[in-house]
Backbone as a printed PyTorch tensor [residue, N CA C, xyz], in Angstrom:
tensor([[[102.2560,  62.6690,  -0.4910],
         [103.6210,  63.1320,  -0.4920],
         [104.3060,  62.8800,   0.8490]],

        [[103.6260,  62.8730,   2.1810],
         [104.3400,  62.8380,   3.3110],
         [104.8770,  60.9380,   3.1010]],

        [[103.7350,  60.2020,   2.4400],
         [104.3560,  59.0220,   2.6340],
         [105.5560,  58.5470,   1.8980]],

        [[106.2710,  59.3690,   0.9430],
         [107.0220,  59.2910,   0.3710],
         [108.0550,  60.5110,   0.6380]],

        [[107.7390,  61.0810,   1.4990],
         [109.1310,  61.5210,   2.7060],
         [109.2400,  60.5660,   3.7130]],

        [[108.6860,  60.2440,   4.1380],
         [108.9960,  59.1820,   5.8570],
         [109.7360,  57.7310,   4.2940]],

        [[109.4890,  57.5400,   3.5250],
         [109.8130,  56.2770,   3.0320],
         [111.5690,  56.8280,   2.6790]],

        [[111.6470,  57.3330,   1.7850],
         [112.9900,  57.8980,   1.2150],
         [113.5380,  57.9990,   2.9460]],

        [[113.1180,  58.6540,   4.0770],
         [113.8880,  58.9090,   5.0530],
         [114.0510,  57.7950,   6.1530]],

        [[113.4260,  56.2770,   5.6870],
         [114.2570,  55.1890,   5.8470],
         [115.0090,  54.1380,   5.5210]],

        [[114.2670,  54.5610,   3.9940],
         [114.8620,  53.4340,   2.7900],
         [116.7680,  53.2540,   2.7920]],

        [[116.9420,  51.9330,   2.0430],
         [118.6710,  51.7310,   2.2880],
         [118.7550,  51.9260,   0.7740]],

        [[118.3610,  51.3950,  -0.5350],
         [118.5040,  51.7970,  -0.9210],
         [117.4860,  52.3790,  -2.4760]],

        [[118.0800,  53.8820,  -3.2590],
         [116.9490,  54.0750,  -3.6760],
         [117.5240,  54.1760,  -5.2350]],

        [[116.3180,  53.7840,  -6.1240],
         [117.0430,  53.9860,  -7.6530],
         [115.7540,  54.7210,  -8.4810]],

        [[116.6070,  55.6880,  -9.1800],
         [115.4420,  55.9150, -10.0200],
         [115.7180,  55.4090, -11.3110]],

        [[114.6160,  55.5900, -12.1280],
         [114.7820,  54.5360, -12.9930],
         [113.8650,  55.2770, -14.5010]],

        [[115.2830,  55.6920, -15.8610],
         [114.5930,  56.5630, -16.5770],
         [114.4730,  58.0370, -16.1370]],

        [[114.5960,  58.4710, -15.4940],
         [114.1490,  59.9460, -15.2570],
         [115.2960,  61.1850, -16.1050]],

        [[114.7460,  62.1130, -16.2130],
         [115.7190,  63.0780, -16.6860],
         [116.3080,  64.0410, -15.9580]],

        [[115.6120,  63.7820, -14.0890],
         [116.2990,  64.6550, -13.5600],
         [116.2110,  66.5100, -13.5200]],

        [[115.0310,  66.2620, -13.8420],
         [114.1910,  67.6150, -14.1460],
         [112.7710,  67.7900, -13.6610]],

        [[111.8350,  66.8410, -13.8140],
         [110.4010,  67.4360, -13.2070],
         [110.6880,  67.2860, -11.7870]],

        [[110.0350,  68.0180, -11.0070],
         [109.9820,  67.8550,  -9.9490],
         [108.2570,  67.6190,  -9.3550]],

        [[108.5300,  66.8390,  -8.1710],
         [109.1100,  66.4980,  -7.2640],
         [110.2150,  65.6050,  -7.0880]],

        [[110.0120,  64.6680,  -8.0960],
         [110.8290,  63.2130,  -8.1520],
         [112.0930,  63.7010,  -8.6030]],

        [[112.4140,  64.9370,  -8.7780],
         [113.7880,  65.1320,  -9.5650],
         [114.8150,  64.9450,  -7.9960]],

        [[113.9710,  65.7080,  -6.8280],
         [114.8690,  65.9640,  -5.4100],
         [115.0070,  65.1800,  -4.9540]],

        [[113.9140,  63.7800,  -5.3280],
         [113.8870,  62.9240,  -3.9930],
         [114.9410,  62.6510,  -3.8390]],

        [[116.2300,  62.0400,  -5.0670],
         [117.2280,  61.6460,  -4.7150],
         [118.4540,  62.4650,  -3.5210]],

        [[118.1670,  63.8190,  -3.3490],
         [118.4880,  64.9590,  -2.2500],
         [118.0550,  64.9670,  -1.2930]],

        [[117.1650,  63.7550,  -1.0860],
         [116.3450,  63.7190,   0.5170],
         [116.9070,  62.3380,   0.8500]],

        [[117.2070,  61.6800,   0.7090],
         [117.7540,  60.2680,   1.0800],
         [119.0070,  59.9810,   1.6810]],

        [[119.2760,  59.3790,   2.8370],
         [120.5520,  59.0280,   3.1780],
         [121.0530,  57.4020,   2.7980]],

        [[120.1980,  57.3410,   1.5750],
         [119.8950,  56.0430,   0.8460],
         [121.2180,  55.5940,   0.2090]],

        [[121.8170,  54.5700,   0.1020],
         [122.6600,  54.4760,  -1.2630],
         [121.3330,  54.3260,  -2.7750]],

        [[122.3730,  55.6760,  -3.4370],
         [121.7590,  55.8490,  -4.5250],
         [121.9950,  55.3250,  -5.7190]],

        [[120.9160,  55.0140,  -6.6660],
         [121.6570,  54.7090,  -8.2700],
         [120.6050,  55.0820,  -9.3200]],

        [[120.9790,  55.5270, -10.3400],
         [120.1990,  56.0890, -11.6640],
         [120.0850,  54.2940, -12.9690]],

        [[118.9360,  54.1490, -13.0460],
         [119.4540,  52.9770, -14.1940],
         [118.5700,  53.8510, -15.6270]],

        [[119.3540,  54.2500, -16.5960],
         [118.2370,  54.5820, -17.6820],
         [119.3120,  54.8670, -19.2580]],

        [[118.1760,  55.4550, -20.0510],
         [119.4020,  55.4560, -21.3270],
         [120.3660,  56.3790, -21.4910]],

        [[120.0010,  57.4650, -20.8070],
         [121.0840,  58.3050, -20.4390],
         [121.0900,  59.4220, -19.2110]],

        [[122.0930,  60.2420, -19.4480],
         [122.8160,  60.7280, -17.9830],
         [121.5660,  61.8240, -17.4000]],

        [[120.7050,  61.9660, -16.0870],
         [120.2800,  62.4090, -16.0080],
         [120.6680,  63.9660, -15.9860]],

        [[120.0250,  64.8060, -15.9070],
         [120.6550,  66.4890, -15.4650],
         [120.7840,  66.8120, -13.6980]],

        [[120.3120,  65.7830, -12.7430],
         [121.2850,  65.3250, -11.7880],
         [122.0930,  64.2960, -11.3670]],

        [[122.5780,  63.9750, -12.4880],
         [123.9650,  62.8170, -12.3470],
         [124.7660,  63.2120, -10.8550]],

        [[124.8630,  63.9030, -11.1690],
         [125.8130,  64.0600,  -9.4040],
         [125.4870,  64.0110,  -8.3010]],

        [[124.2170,  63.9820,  -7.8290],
         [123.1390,  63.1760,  -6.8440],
         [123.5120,  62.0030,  -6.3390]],

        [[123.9790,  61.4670,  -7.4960],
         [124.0540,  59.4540,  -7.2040],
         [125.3210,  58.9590,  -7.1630]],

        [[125.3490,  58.2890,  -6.6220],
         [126.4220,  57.3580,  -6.2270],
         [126.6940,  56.6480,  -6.7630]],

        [[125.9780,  56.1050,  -8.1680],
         [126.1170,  54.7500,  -8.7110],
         [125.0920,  55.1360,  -9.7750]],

        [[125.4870,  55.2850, -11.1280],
         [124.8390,  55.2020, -12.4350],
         [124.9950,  54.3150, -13.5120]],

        [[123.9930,  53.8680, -14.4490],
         [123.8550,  52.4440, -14.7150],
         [123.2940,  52.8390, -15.9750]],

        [[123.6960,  53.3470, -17.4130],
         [123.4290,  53.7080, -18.6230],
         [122.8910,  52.3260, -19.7190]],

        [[121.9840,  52.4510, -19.9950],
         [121.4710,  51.4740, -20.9370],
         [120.2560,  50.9320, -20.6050]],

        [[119.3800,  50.4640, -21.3340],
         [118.3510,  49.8090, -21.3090],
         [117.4200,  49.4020, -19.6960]],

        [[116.8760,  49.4880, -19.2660],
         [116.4500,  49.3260, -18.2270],
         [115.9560,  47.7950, -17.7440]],

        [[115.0580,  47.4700, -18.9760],
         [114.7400,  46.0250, -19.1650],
         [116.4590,  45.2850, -19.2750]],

        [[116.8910,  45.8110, -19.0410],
         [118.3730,  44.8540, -19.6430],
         [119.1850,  45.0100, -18.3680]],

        [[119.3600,  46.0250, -17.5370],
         [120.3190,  46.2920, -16.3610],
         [119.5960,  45.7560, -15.3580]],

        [[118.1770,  46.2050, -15.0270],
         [117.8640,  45.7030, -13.5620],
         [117.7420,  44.4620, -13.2040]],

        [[117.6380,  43.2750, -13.9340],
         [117.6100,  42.0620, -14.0860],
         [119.0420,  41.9500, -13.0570]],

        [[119.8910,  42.0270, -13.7980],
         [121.4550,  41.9200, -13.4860],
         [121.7400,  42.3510, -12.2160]],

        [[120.8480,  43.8140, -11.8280],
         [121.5840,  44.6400, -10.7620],
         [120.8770,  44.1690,  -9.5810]],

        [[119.5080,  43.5120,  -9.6570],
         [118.9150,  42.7850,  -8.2480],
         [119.3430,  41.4860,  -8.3640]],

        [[119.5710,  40.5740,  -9.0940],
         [120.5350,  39.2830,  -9.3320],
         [121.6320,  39.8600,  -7.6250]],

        [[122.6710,  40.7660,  -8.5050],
         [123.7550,  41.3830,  -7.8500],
         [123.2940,  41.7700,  -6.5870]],

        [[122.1770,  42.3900,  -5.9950],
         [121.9160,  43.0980,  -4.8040],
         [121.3220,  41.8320,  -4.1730]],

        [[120.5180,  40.5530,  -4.8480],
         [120.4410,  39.0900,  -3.8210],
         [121.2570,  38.7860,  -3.4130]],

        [[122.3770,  38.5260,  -4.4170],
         [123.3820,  37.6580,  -3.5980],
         [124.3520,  38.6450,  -2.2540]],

        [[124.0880,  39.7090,  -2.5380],
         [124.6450,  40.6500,  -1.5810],
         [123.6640,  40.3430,   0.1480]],

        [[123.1740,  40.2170,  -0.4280],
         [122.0940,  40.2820,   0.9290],
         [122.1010,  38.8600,   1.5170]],

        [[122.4090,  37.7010,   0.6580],
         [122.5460,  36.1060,   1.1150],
         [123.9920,  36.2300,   1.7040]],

        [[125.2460,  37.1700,   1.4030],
         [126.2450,  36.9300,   2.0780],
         [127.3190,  36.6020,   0.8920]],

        [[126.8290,  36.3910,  -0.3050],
         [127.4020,  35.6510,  -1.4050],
         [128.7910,  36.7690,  -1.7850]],

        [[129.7000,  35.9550,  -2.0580],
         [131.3270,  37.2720,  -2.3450],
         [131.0380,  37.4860,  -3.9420]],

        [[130.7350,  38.7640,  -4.4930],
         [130.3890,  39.3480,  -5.4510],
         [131.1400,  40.0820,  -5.7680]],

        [[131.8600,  40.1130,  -6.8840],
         [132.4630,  41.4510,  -7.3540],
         [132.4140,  42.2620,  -8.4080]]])
């Protein structure tokens, strides 16, 4: 567990992926991060308001798209 406090408390950015936003520990992590945050799953977790950026649908189907989107961000590429 400590290695996954020191990680969240340098990470840029963090997503969870599927969760409901209820078991804990993993429900807070998103409350420990000065991460940009995002949720990708089939629906709204019960801490939706945690994140900064939520991403409803299929998982196999969004993250493809959303690290596509976060490469070219990082090459410099104008994305919108």
């Amino acid at each position: 567990m400590d290695r996954v406090v020191r990680t969240l408390e340098v990470c840029t950015v963090f997503i969870a992926i599927g969760t409901s936003g209820v078991v804990e520990p993993a429900a807070s992590f998103v409350g420990q991060t000065k991460a940009r945050t995002m949720y990708v799953g089939p629906e709204e977790p019960l801490n939706l308001a945690s994140f900064d950026e939520t991403f409803e649908g299929k998982a196999g189907e969004l993250l493809p798209t959303l690290f596509d989107v976060a490469a070219d961000q990082v090459a410099g590429k104008n994305v919108s």
